[in-house]
Biopython code that builds the backbone (N, CA, C, O; Angstrom):
import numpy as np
from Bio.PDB.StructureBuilder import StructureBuilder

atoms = [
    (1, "UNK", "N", (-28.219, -16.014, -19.583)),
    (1, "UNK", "CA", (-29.018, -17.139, -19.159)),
    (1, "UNK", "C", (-28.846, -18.247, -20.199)),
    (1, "UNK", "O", (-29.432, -18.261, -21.282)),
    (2, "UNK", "N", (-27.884, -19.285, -19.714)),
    (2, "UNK", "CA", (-28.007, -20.043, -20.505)),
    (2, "UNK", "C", (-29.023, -21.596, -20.809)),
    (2, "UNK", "O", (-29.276, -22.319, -21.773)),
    (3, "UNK", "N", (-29.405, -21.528, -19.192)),
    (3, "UNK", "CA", (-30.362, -22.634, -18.758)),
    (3, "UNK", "C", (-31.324, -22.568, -18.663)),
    (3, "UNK", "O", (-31.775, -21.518, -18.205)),
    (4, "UNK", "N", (-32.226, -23.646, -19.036)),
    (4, "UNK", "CA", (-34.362, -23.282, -18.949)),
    (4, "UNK", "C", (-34.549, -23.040, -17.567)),
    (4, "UNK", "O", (-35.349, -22.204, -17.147)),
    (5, "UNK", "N", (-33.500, -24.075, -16.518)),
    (5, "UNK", "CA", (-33.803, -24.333, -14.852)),
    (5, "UNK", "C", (-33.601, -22.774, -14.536)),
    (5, "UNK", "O", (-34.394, -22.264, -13.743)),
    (6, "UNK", "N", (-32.357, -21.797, -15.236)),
    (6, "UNK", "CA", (-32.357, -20.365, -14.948)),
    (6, "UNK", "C", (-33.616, -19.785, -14.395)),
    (6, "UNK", "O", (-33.772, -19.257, -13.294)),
    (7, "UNK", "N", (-34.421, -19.959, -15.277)),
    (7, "UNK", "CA", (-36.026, -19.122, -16.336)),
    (7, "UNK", "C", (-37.215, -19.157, -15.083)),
    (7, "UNK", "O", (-37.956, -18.228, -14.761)),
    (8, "UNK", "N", (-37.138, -20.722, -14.404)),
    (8, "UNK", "CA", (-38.576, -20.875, -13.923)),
    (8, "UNK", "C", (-38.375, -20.009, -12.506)),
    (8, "UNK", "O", (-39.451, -19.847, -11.929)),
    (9, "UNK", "N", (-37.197, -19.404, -11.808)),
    (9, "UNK", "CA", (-37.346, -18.662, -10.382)),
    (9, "UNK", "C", (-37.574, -17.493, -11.040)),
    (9, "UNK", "O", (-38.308, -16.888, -10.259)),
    (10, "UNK", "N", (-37.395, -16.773, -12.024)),
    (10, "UNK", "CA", (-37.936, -15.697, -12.592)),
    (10, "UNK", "C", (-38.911, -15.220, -13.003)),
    (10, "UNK", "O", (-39.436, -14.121, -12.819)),
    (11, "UNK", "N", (-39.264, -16.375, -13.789)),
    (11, "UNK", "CA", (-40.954, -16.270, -13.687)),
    (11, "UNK", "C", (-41.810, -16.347, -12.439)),
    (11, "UNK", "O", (-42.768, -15.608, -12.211)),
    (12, "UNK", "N", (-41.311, -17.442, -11.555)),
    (12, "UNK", "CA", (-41.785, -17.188, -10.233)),
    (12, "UNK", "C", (-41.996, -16.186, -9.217)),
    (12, "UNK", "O", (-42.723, -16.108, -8.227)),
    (13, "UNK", "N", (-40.888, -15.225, -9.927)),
    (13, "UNK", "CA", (-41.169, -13.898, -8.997)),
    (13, "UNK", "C", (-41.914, -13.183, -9.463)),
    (13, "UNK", "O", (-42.572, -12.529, -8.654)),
    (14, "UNK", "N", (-42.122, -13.002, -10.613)),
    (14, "UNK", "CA", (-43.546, -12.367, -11.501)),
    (14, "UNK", "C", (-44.526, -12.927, -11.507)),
    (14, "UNK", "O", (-45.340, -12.806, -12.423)),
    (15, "UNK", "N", (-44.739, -13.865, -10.240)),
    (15, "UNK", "CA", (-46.233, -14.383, -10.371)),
    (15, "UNK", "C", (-46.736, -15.531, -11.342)),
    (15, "UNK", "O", (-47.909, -15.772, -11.629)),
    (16, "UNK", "N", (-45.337, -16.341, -11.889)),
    (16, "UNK", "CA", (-45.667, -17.169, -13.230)),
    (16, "UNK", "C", (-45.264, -18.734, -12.615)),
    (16, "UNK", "O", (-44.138, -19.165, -12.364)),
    (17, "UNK", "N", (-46.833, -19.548, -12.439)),
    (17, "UNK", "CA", (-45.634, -20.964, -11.706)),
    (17, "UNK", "C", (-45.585, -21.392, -13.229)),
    (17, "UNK", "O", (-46.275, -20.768, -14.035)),
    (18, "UNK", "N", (-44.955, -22.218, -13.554)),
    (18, "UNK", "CA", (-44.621, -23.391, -14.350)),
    (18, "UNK", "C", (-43.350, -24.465, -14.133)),
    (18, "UNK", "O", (-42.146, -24.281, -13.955)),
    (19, "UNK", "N", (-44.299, -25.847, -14.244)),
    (19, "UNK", "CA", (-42.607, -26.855, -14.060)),
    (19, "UNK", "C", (-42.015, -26.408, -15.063)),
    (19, "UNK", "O", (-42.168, -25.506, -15.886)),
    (20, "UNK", "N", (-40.819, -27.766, -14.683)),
    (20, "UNK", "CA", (-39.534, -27.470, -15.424)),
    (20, "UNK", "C", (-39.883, -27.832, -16.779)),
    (20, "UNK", "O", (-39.395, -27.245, -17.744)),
    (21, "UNK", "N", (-40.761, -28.837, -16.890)),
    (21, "UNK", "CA", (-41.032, -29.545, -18.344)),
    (21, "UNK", "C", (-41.419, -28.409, -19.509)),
    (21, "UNK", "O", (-41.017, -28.159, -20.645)),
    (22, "UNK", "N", (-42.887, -27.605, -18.180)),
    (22, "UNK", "CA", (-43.529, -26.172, -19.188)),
    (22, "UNK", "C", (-42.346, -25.448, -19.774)),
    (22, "UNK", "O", (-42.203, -25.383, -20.995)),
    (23, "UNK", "N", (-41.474, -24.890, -18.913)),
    (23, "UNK", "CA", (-40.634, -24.550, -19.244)),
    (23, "UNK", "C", (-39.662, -24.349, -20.694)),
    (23, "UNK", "O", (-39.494, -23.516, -21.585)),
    (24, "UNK", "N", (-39.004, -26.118, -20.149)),
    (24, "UNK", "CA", (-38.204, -26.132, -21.518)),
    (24, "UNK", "C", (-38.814, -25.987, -22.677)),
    (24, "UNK", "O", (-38.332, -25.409, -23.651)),
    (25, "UNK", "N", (-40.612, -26.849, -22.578)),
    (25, "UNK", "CA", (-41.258, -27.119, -24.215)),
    (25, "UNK", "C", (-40.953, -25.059, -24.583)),
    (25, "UNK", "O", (-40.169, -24.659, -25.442)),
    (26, "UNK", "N", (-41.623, -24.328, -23.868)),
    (26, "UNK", "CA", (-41.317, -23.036, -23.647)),
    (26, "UNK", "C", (-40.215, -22.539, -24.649)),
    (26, "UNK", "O", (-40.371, -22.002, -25.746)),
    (27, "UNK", "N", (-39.062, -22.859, -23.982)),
    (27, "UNK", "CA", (-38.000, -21.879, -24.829)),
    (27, "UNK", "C", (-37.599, -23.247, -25.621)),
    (27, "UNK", "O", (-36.684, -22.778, -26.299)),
    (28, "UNK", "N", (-37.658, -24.512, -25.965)),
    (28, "UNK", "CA", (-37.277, -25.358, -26.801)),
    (28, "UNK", "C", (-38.180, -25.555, -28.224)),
    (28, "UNK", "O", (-37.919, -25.927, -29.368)),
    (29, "UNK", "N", (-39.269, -25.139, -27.577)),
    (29, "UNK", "CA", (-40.304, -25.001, -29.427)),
    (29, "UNK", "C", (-41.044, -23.551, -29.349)),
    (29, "UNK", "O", (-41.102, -22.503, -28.706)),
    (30, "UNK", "N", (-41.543, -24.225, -30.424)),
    (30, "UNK", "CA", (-42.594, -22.681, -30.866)),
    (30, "UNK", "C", (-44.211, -22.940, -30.444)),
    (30, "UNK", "O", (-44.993, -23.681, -31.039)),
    (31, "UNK", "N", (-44.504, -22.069, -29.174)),
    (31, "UNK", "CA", (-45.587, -22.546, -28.719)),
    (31, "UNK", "C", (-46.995, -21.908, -29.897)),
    (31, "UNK", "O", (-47.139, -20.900, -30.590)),
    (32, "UNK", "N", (-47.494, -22.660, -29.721)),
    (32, "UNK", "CA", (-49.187, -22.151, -30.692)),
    (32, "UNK", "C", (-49.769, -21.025, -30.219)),
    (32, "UNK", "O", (-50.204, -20.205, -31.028)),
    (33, "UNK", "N", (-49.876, -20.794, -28.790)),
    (33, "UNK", "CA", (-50.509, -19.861, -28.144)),
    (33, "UNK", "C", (-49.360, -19.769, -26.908)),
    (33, "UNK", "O", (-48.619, -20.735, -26.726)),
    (34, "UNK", "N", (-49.230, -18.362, -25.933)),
    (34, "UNK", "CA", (-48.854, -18.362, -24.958)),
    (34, "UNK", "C", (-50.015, -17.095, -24.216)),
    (34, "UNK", "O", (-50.783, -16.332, -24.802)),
    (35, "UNK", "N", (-49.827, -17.216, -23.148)),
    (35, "UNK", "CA", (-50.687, -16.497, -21.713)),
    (35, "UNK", "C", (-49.834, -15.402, -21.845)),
    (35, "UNK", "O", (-48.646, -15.430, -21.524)),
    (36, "UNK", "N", (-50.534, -14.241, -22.405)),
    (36, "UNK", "CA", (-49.925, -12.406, -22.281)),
    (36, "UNK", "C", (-49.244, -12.438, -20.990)),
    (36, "UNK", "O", (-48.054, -12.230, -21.228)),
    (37, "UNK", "N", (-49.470, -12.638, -19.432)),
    (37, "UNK", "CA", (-49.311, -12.779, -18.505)),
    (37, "UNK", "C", (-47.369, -13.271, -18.693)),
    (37, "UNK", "O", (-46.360, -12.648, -18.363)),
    (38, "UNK", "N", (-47.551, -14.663, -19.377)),
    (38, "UNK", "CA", (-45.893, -15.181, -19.615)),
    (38, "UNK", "C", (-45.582, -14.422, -20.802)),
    (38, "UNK", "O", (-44.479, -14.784, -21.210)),
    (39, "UNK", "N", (-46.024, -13.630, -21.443)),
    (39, "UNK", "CA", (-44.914, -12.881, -22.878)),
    (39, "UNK", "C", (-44.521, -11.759, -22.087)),
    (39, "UNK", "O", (-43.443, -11.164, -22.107)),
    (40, "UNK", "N", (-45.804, -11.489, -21.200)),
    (40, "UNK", "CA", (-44.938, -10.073, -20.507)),
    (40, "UNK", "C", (-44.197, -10.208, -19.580)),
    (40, "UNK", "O", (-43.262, -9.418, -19.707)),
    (41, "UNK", "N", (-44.103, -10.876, -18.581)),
    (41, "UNK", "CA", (-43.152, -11.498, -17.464)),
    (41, "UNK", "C", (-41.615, -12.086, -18.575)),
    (41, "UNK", "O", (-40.447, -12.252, -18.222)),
    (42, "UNK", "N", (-42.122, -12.235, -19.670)),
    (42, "UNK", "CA", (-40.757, -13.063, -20.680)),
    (42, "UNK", "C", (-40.364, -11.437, -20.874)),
    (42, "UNK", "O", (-39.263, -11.199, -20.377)),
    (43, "UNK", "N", (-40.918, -10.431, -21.397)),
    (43, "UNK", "CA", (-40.100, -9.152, -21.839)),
    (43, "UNK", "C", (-39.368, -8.650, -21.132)),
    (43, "UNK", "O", (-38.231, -8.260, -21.398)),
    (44, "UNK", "N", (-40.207, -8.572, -19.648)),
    (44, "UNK", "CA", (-39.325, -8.181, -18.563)),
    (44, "UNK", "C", (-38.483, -8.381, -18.340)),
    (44, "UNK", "O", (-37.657, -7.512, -18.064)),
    (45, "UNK", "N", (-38.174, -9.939, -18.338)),
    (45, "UNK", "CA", (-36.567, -10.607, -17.727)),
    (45, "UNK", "C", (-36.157, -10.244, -18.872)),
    (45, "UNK", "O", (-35.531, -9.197, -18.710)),
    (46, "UNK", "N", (-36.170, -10.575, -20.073)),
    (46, "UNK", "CA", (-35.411, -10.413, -21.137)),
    (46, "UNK", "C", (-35.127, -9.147, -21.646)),
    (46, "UNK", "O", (-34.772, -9.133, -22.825)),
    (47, "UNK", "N", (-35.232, -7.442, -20.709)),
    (47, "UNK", "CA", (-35.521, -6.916, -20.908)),
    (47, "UNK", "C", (-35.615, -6.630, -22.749)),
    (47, "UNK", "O", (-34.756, -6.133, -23.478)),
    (48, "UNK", "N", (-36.592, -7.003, -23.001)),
    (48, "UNK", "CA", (-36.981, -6.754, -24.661)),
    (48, "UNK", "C", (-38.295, -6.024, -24.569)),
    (48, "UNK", "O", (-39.028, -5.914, -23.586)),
    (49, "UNK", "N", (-38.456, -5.531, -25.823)),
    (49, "UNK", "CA", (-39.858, -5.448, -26.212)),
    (49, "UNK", "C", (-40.651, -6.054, -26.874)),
    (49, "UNK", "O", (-40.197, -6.215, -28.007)),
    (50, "UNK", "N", (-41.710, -6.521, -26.735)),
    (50, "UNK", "CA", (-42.678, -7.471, -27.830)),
    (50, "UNK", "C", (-42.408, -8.038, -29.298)),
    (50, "UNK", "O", (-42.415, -9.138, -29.850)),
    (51, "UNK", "N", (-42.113, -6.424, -29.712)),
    (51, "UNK", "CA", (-41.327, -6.847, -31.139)),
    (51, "UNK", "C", (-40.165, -8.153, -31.343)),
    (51, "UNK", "O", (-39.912, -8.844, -32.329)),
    (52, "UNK", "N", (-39.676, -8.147, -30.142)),
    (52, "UNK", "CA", (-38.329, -8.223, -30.472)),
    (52, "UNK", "C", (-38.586, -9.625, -29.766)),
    (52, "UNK", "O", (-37.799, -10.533, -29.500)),
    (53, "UNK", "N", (-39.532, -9.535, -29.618)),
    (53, "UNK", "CA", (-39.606, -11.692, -29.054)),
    (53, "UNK", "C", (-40.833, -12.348, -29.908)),
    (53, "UNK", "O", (-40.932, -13.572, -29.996)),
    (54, "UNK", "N", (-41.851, -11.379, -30.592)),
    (54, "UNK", "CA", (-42.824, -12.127, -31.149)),
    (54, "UNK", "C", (-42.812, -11.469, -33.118)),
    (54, "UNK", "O", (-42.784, -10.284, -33.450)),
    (55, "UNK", "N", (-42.835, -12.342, -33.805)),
    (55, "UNK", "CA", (-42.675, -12.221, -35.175)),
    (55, "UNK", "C", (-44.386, -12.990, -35.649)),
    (55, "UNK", "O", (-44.549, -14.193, -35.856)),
    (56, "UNK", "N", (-45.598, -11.808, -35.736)),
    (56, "UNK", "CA", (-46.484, -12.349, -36.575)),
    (56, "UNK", "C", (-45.992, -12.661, -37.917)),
    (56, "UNK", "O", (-45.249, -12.103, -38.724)),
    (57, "UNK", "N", (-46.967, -14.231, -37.854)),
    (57, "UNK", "CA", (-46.567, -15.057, -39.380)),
    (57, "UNK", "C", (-48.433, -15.665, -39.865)),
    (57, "UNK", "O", (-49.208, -16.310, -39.159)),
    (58, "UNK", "N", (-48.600, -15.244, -41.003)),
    (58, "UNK", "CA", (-49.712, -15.773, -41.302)),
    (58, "UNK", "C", (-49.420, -16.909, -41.504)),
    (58, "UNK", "O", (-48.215, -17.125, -41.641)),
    (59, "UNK", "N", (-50.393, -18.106, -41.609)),
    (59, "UNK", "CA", (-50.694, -19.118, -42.066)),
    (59, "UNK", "C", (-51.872, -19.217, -42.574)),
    (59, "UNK", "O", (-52.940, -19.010, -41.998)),
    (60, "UNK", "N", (-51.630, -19.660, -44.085)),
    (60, "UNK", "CA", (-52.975, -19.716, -44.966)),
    (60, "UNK", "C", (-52.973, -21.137, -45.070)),
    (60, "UNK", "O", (-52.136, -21.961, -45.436)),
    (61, "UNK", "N", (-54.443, -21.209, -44.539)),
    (61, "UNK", "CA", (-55.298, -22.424, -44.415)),
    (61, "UNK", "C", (-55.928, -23.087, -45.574)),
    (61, "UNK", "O", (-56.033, -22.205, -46.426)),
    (62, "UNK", "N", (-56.470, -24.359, -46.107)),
    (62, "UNK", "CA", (-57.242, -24.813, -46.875)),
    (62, "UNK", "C", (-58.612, -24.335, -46.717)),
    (62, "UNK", "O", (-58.820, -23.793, -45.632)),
    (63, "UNK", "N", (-59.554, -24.393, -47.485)),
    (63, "UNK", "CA", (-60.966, -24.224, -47.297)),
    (63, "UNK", "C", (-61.534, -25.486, -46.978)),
    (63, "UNK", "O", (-61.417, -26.504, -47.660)),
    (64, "UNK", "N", (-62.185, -25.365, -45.857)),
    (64, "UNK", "CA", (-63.168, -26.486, -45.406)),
    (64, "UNK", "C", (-63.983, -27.038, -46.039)),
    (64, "UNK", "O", (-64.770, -26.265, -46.585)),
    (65, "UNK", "N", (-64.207, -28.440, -46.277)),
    (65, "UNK", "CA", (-64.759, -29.151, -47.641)),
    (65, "UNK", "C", (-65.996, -28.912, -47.046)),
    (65, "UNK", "O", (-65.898, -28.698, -45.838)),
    (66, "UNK", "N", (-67.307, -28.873, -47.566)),
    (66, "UNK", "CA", (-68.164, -29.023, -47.124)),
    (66, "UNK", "C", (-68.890, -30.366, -48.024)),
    (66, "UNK", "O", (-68.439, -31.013, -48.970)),
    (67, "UNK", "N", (-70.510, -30.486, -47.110)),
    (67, "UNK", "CA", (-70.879, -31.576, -47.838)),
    (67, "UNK", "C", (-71.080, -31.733, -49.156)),
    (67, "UNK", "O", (-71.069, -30.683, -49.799)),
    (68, "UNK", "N", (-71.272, -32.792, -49.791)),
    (68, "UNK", "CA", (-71.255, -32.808, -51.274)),
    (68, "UNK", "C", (-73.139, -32.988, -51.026)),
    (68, "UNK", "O", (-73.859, -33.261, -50.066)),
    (69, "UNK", "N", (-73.396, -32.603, -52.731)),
    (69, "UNK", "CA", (-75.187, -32.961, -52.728)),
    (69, "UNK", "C", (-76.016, -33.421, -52.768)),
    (69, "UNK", "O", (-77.221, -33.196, -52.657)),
    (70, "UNK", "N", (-74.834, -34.818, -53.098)),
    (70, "UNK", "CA", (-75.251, -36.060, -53.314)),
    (70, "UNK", "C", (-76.010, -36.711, -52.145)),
    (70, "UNK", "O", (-76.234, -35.934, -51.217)),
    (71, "UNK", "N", (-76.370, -37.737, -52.020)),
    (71, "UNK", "CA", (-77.248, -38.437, -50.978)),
    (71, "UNK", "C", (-78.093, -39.032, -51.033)),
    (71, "UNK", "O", (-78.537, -39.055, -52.181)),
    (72, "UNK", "N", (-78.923, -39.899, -49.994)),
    (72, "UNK", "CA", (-80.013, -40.204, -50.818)),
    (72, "UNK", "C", (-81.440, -39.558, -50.711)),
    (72, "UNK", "O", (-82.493, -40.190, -50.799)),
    (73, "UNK", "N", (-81.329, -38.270, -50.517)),
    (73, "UNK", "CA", (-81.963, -37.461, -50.702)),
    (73, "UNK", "C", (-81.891, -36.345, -51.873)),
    (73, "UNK", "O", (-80.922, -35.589, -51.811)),
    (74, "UNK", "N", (-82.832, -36.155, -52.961)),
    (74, "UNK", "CA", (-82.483, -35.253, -53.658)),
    (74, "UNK", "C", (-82.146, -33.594, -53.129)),
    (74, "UNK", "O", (-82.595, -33.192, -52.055)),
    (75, "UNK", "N", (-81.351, -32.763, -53.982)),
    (75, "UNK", "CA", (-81.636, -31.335, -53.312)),
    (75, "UNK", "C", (-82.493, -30.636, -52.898)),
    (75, "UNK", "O", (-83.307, -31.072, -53.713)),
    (76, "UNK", "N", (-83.001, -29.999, -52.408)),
    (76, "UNK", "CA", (-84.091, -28.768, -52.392)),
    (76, "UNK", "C", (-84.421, -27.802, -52.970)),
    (76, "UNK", "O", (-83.876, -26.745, -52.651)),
    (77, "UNK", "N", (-85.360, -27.807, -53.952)),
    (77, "UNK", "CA", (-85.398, -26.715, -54.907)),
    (77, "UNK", "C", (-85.348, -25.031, -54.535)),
    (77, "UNK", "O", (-85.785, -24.739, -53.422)),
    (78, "UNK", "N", (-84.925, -24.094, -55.257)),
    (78, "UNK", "CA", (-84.542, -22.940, -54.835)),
    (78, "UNK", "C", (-86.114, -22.422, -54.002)),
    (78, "UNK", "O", (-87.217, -22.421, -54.548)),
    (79, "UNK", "N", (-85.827, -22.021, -52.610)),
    (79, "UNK", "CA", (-87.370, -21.547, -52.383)),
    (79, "UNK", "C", (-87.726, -22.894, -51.293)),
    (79, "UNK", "O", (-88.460, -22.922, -50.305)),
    (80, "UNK", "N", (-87.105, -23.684, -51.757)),
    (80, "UNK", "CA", (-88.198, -24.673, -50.635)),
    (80, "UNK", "C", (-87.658, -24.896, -49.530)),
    (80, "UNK", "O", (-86.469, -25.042, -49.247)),
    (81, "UNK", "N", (-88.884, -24.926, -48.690)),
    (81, "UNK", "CA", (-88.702, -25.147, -47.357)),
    (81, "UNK", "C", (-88.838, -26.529, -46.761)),
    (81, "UNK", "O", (-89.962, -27.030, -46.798)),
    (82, "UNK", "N", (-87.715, -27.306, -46.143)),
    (82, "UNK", "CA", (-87.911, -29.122, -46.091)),
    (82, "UNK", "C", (-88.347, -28.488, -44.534)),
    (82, "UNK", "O", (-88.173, -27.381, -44.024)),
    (83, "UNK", "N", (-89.013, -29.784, -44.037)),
    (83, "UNK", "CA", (-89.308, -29.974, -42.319)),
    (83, "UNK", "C", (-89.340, -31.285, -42.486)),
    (83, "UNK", "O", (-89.835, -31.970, -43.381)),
    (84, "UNK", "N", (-88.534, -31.664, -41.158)),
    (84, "UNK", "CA", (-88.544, -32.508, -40.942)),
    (84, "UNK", "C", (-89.409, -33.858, -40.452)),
    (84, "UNK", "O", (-90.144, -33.538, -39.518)),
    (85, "UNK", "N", (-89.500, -34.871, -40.706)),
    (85, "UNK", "CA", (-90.416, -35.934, -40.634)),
    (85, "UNK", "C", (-90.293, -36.584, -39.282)),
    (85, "UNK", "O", (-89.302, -37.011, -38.691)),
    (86, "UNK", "N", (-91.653, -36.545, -38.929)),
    (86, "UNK", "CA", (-91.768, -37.213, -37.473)),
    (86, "UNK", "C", (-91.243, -38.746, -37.520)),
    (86, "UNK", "O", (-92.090, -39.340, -38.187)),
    (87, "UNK", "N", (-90.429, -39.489, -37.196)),
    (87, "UNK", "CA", (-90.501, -40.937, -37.137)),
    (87, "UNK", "C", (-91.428, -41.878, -36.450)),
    (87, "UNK", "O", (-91.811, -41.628, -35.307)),
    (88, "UNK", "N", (-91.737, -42.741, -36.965)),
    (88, "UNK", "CA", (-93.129, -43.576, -36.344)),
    (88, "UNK", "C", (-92.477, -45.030, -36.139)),
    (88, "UNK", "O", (-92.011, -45.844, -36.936)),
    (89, "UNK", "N", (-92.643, -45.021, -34.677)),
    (89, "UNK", "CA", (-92.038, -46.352, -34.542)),
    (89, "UNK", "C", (-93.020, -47.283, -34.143)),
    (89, "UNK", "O", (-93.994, -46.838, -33.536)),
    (90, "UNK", "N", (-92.943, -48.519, -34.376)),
    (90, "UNK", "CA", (-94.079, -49.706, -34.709)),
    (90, "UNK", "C", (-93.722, -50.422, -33.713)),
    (90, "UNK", "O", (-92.591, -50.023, -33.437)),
    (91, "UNK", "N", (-94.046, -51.358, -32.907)),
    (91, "UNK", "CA", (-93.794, -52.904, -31.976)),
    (91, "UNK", "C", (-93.212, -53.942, -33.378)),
    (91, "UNK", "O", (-93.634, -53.917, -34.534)),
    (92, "UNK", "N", (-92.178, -54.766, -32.824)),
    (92, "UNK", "CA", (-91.998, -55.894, -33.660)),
    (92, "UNK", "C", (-93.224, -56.451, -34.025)),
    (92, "UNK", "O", (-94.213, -56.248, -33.321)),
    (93, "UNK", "N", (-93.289, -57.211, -35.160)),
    (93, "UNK", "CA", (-94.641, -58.138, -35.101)),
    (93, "UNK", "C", (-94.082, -59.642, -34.110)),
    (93, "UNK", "O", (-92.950, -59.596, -33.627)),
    (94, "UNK", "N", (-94.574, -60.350, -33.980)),
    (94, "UNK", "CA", (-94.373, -61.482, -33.785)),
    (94, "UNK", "C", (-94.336, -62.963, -34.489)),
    (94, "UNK", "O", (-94.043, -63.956, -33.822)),
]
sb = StructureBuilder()
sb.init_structure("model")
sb.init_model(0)
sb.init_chain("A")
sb.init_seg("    ")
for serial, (resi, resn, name, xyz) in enumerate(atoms, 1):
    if name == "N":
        sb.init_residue(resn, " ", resi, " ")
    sb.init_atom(name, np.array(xyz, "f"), 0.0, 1.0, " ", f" {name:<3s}", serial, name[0])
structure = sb.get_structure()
């Protein structure tokens, strides 16, 4: 099989629609996620096994910044409990 146009009547017979576009992005990049449904309909035609089409790769992430403590609110001392303040809204004066 040298063509993506090959790919999509094959999948079609396993129950898999996708255009031609799904397709190529398909076998032309490295998708983020794919539908078990298309890896297994992909093993089949290809007769392969899982191994032999999917290579887990970690990716180590940054740690998520969180907020800083600053503000214009001071911190909360260890123990304390803040609640929140009702807002009171006034009429313009005139």
């Amino acid at each position: 099989m040298f063509n993506t146009t090959d790919l999509a009547p094959l999948l079609a017979e396993r129950g898999i629609q996708m255009s031609a576009s799904q397709v190529h992005r398909l076998v032309t990049g490295t998708p983020e996620r794919l539908n078990l449904q298309v890896f297994a309909a992909l093993c089949d035609i290809l007769d392969a096994g899982p191994a032999e089409l999917f290579e887990p790769v970690v990716i180590t992430s940054t740690r998520r910044k969180t907020a800083e403590k600053t503000g214009p609110f001071p911190p909360a001392s260890p123990g304390e409990v803040r609640r929140p303040r009702r807002a009171r809204i006034v009429p313009d004066q005139p």
